[in-house]
N, C-alpha and C positions, 0 to 999 in steps of 0.2 A: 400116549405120552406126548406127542407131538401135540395132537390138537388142545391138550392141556397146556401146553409151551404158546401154542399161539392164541387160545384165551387172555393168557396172563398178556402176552404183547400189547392184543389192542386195547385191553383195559386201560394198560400201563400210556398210550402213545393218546387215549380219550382227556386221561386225568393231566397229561402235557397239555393237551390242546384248549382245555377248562381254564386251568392255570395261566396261560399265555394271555386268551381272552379275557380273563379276569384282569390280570396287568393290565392291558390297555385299555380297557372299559377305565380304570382307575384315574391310568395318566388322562384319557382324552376328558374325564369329568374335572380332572385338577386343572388341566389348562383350560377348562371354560369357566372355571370360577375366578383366575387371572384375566380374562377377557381373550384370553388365544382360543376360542373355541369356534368351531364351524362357525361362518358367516351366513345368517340369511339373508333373503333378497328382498324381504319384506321391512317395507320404512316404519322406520318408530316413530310415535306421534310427541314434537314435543314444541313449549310455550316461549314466542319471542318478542318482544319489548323494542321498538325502536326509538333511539334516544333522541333527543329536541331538545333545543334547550330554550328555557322557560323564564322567565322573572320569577326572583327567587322572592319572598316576604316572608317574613315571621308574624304569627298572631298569636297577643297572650291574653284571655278571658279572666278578668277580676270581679270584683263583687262592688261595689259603691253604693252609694247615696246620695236620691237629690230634695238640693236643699234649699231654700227661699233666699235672693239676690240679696237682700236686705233682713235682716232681724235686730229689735233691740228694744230692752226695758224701757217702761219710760219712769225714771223717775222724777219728781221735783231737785232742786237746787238748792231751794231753802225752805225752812221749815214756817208754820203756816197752818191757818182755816182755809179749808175749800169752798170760796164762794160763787163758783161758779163749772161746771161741767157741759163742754159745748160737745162730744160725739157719742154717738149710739154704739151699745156696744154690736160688733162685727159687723160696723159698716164700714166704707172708704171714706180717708179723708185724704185732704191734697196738702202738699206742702204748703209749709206756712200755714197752716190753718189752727186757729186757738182750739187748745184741748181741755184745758185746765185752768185755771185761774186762783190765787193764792190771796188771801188777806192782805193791801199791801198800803193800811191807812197811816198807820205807826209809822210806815218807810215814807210816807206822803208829807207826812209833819215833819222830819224828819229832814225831809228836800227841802220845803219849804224854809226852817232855819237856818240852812247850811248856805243857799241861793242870798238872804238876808246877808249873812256874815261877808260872803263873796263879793256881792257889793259895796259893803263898808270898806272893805279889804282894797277893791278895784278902784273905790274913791281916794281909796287914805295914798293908793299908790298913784294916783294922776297929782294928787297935790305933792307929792314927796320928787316926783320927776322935776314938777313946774319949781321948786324950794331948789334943788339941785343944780337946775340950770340958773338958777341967779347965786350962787354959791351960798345958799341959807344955811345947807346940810351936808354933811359927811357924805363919803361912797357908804359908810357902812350903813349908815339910816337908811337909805335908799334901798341897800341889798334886804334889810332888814322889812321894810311895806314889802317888795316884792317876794318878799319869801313867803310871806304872812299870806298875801295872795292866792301864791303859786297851791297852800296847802289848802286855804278854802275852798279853790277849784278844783283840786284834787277829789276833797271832803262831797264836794256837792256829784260829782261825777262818778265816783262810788256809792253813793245813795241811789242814781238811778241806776246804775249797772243791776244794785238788790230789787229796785222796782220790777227791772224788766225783765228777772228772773224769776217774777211771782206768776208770771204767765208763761203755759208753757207750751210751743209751740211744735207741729208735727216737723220734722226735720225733712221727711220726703215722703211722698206718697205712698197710698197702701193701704191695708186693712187692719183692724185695731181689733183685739181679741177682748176678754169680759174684762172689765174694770173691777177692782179691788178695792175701790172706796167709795165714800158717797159725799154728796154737798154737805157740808158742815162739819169734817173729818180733820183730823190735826194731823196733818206730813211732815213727815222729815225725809233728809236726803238720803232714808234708808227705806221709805216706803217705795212699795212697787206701785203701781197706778194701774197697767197692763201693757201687751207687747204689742209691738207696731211691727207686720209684715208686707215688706216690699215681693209678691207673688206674681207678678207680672213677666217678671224676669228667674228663672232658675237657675244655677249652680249644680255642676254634677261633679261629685267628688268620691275619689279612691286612690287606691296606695297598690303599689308597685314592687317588687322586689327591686333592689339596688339594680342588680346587674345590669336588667332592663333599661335605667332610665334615658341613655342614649338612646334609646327609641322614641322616645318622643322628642317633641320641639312643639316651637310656637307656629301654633296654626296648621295640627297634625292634624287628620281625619282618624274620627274615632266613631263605632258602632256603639249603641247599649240599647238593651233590652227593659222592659217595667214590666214587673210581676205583674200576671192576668192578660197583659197586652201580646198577642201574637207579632205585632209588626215588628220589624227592626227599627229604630229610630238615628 
């Protein structure tokens, strides 16, 4: 009976001391997942950054297009026979240089009765001055040759202005792409002739979100790339 009595003891004092150790295995695993848990002596490996400070930039990458310094139709002024064609097509020409050439006989006749009139007009008013100062004639005769004058000169001065728009000249240098007519072709100020490209010179152009555009200024430095070309330019 006794040693049945002290069976049941140490059973009873094995499942306390289970129990006990159980508890504490518990709490010492809860305080190590709060960070309270045994300390090791072994260093943790970890990654450090030291700050400097830098010049700060912003860069924003857009898309553009470049485009030829110079472009523009060429058309005639006034309408017209083409009697003459001085450029090949897609070669250079230089400023000032005759491109085209327009019928301009009818404007020629034209001058020539107008310069006729001018004269008579320029005569009738040298006599009508010299009448005046010997008091022959009124102020109004006078104003009246001088008028008559004033509109012959006009007449005659407008006639070459249409002369000298029957040729038509390259505005600035460049290269001239295929023409659109031929010698003997009837133009008007809505025929195209062909385009004259100033290529010597390029234009790079793109667009910006708003926010950005305080970022730029005159005589910013700017990078761009061209399709196919590896370099930065």
């Amino acid at each position: 009976m006794k040693i049945k009595n002290l069976v049941f003891v140490v059973l009873g004092l094995l499942l306390i001391y289970l129990i006990v150790s159980r508890i504490n295995a518990n709490k010492e695993a809860d305080a190590g997942s709060k960070g309270g848990g045994p300390k090791s002596d072994k260093p943790i490996p970890v990654q450090a950054i030291i700050a400097a400070a830098e010049p700060f930039s912003e860069q924003l990458a857009v898309s553009g297009n470049i485009e030829a310094n110079e472009t523009i139709e060429i058309r005639p002024e006034v309408s017209g026979i083409v009697t003459g064609i001085y450029f090949e097509e897609g070669s250079s020409v230089r400023a000032g240089q005759l491109l085209i050439k327009i019928n301009d006989v009818d404007l020629r006749a034209q001058l020539g009765s107008a310069q006729t009139k001018m004269k008579l007009a320029s005569e009738t008013l040298r006599r009508a001055k010299l009448l005046f100062e010997k008091e022959a004639i009124s102020k109004e005769e006078l104003d009246v040759a001088n008028s008559d004058f004033e509109m012959a000169k006009s007449a005659t001065e407008f006639i070459r202005a249409q002369i000298q728009k029957t040729s038509i000249i390259a505005p600035f240098s460049g290269k001239i792409g295929l023409r659109s007519i031929s010698k003997g072709a009837y133009v008007t100020p809505q025929t195209l002739i062909g385009k004259l490209v100033q290529s010597n010179t390029v234009k790079l152009t793109f667009a910006i979100p708003e926010k950005y555009s305080s970022l730029l200024q005159n005589n910013s430095n700017i990078q761009f790339r061209v399709a196919g070309i590896k370099d930065t330019l």
